[in-house]
MIPAZA-339860 format. One record per residue (C-alpha): z, x, y; residue number from 1; residue in three letters. Coordinates in pm, whole numbers. Layout:
# residues N
((Z, X, Y), NUM, "Ala")
...
END
This chain:
# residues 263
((848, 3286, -766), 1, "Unk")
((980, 2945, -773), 2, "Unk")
((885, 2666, -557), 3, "Unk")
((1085, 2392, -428), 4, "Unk")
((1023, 2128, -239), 5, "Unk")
((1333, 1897, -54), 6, "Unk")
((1291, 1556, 110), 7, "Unk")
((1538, 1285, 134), 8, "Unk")
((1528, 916, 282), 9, "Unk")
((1743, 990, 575), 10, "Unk")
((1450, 1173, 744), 11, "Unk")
((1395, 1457, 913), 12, "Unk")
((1660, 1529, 1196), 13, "Unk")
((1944, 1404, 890), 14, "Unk")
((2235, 1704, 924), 15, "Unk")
((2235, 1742, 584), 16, "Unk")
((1909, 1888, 523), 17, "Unk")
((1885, 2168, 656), 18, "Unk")
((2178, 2340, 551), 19, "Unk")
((2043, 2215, 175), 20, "Unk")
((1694, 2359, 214), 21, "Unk")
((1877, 2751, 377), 22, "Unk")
((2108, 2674, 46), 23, "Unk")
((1841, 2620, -156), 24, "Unk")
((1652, 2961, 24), 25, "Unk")
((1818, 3191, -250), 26, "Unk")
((1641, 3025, -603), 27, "Unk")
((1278, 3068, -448), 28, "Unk")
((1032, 2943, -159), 29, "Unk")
((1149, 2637, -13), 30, "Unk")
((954, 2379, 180), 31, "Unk")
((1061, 2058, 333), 32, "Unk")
((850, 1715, 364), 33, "Unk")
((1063, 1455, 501), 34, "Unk")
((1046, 1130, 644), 35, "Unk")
((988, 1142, 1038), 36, "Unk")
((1274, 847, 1036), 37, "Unk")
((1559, 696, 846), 38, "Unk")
((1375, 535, 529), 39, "Unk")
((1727, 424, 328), 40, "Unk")
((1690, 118, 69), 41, "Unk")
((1333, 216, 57), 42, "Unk")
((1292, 258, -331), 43, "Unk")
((979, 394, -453), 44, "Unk")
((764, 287, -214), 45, "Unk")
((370, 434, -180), 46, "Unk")
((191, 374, 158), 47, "Unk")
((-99, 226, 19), 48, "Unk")
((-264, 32, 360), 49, "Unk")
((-246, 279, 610), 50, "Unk")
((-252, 657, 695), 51, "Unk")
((26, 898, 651), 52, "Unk")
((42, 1109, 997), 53, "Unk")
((226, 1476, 892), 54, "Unk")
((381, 1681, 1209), 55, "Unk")
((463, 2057, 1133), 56, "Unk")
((837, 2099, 1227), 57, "Unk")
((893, 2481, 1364), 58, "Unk")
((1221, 2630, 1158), 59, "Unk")
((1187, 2991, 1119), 60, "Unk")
((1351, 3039, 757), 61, "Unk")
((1090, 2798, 527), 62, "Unk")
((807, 2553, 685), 63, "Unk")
((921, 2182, 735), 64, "Unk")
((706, 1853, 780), 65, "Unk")
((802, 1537, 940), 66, "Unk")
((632, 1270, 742), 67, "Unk")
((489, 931, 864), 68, "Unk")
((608, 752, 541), 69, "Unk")
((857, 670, 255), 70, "Unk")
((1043, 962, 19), 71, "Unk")
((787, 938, -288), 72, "Unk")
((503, 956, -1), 73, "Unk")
((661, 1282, 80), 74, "Unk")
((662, 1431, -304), 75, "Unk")
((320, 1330, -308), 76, "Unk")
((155, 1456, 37), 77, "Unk")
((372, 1766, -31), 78, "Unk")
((322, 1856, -377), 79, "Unk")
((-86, 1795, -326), 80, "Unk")
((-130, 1886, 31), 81, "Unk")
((96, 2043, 216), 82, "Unk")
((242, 2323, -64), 83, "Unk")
((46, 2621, -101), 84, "Unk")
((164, 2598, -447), 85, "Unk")
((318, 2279, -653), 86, "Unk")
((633, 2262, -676), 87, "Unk")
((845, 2367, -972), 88, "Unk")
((1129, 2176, -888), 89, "Unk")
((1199, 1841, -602), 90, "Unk")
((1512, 1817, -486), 91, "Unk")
((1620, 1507, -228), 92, "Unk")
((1925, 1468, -24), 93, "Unk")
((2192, 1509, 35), 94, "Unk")
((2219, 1131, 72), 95, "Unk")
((2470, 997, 345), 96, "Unk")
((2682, 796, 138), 97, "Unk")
((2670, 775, -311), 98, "Unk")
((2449, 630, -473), 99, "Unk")
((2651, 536, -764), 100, "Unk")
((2551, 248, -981), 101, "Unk")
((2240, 53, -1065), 102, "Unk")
((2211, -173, -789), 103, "Unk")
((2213, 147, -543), 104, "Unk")
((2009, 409, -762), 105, "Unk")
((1766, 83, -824), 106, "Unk")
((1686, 94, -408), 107, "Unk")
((1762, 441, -298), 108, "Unk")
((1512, 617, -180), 109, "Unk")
((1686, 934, -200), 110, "Unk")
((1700, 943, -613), 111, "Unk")
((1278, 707, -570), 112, "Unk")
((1190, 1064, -461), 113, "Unk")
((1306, 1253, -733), 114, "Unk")
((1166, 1004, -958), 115, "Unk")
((842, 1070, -786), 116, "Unk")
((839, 1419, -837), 117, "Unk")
((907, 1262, -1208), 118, "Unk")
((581, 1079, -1243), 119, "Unk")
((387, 1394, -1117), 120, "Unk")
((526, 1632, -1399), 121, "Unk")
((839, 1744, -1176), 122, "Unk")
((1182, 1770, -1224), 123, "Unk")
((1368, 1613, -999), 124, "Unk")
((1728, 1584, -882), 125, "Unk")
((1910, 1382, -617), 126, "Unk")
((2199, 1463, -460), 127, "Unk")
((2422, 1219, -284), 128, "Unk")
((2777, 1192, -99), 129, "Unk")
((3025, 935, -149), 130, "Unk")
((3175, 829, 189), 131, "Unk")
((3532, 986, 205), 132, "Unk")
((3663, 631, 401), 133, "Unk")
((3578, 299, 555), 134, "Unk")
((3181, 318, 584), 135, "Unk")
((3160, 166, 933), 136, "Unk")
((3356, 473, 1007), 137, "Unk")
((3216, 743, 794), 138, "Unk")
((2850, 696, 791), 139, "Unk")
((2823, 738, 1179), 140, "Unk")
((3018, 1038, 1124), 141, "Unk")
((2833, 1206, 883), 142, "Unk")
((2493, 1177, 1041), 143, "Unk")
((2593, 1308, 1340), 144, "Unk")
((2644, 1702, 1366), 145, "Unk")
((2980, 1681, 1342), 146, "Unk")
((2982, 1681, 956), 147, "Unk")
((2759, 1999, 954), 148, "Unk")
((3066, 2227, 795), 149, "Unk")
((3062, 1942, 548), 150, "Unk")
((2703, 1923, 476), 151, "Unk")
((2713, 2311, 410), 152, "Unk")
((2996, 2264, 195), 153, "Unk")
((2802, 2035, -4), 154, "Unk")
((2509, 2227, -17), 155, "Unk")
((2622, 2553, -175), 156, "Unk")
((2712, 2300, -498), 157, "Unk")
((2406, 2133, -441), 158, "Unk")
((2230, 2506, -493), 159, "Unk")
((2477, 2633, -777), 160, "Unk")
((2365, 2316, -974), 161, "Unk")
((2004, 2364, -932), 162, "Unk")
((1993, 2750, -1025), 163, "Unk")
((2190, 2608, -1343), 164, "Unk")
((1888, 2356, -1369), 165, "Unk")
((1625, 2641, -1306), 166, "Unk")
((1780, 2868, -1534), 167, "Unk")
((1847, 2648, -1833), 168, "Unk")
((1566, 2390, -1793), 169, "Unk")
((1520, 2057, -1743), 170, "Unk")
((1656, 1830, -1983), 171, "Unk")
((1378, 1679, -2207), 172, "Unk")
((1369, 1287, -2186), 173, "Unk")
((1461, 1294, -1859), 174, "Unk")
((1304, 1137, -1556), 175, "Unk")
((1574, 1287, -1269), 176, "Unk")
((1905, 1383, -1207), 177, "Unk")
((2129, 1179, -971), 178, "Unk")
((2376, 1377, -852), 179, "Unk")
((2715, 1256, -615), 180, "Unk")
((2944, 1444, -484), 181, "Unk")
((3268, 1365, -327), 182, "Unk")
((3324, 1392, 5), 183, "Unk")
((3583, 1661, -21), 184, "Unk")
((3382, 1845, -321), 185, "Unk")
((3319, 2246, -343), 186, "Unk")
((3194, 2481, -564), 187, "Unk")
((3544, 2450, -757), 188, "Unk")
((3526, 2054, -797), 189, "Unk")
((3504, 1955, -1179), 190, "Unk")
((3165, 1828, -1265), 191, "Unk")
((3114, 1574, -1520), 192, "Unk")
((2809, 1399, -1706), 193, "Unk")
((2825, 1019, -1666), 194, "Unk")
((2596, 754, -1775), 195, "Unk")
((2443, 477, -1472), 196, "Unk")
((2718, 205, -1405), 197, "Unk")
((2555, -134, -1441), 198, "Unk")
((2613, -283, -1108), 199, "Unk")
((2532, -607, -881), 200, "Unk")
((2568, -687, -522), 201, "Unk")
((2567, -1042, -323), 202, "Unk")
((2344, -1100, -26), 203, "Unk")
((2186, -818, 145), 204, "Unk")
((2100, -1033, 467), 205, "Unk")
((2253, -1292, 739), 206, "Unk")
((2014, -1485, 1017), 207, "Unk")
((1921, -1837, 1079), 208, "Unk")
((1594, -1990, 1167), 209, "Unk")
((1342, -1762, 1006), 210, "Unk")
((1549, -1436, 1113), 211, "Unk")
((1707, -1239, 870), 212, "Unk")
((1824, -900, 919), 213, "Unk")
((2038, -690, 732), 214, "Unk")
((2382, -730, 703), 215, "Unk")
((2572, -607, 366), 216, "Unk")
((2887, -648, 312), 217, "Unk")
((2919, -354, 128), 218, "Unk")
((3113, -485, -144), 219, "Unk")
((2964, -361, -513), 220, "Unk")
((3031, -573, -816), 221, "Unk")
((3084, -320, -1141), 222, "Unk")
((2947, -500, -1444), 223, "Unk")
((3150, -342, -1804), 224, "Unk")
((3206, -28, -1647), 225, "Unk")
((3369, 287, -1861), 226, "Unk")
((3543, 569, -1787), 227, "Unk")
((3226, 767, -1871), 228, "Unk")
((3030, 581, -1555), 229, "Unk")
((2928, 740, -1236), 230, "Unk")
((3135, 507, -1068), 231, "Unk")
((3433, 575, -1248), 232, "Unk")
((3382, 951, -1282), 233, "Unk")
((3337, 950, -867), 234, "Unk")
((3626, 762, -806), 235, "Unk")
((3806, 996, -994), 236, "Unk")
((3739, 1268, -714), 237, "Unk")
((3528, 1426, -963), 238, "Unk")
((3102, 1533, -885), 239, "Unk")
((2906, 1285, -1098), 240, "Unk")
((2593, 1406, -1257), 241, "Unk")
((2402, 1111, -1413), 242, "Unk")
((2068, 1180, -1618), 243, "Unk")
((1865, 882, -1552), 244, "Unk")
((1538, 744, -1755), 245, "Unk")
((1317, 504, -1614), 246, "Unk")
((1074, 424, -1909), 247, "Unk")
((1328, 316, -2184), 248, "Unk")
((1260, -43, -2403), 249, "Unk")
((1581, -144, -2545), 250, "Unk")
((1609, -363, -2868), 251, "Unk")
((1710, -721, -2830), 252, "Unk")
((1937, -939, -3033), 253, "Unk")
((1704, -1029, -3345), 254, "Unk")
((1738, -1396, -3261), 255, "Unk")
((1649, -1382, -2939), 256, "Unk")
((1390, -1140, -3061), 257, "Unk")
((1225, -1359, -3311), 258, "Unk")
((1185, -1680, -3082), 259, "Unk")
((1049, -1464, -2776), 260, "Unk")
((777, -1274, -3033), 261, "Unk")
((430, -1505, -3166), 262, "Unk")
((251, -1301, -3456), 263, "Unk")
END
């Protein structure tokens, strides 16, 4: 039987999880290890200094941990303690809001957990929804449980692309899957392969006098995007599904090549 194990970095109480991990119910055992909190913009970060405190969360359909730490803390305390058996497959989400781009997918700790489940011989895949409107407006929304029929919406797809996954295998070369979806998306959506949009965005903080806090403007800069990007793809009202590699050394321009080298 195949095991899966679900996190995400919007932690434990997010509205989106569930309805993912009873999705999710119908490919094998599920389990879920997520963060006790919100852990967004996170990345791929490891507790190293201090204990990791893991609360058993009572759901009567598949057991469910509230973890003390980051998204790739939760791969690894659930794959290696908390799983009866290791997982086959990691799946984390569904983010509240896309994480489209480089800039994003760089800090996410939604997609840092399924390239987590990466470095421990997992597949991986992250799913992800793009706000359908002003952010400031949507985000609230969406983690509240208003946006359940949503979240269950997005779920089923979620599940249908998995099973594909789990059926077909996972593709060799490849450290995870980042997945978004748009807002509106359903089993009938068109799906797409994109490559990563190289991205950039300005200051992340405001404050004065030694205080900074964060305060984005949540404008994203698109650096020689194509129609083939994840961006572009999204945009396009279309579900994004972007195989991502982390450990790939590109060839530089000879010249620069040859005064960087010493042999």
């Amino acid at each position: 039987m195949t095991t899966i194990l679900i996190t995400n970095d919007d932690g434990i109480d997010a509205p989106a999880l569930r309805p993912l991990a009873k999705a999710l119910c119908h490919l094998g055992n599920v389990a879920v290890a997520a963060p006790n909190r919100e852990r967004s913009w996170i990345g791929k970060a490891i507790s190293r200094h201090r204990e990791i405190r893991v609360t058993e969360v009572e759901h009567e359909d598949f057991p469910m941990w509230a973890v003390d730490g980051y998204p790739a803390d939760c791969v690894q305390v659930g794959a290696f303690g908390l799983l009866s058996e290791f997982p086959d497959l990691v799946v984390s989400g569904i983010n509240i809001g896309a994480n489209k781009g480089s800039a994003f997918s760089t800090g996410s700790g939604t997609i840092a957990a399924a390239i987590e489940a990466s470095n421990i011989g997992v597949p991986g895949i992250a799913f992800s929804a793009m706000a359908d409107g002003p952010w400031r407006q949507w985000g609230p929304w969406a983690a509240s449980t208003d946006s359940i029929e949503m979240w269950v919406r997005l779920a089923e797809v979620a599940a249908e692309i998995a099973a594909t996954i789990l059926e077909a295998g996972f593709p060799p070369d490849v450290d995870a899957l980042s997945v978004n979806f748009p807002a509106a998306a359903d089993t009938n959506t068109e799906r797409r392969i994109t490559t990563l949009a190289r991205t950039s965005y300005g200051s992340l903080f405001s404050g004065r006098d030694g205080v900074y806090s964060h305060d984005w403007d949540g404008v994203l800069h698109t650096n020689g995007d194509s129609p083939d990007s994840d961006i572009a793809v999204l945009d396009a009202g279309i579900i994004s599904i972007t195989p991502i590699r982390m450990a790939t050394a590109l060839p530089l321009d000879p010249g620069l090549q040859r005064r960087l080298e010493r042999r």
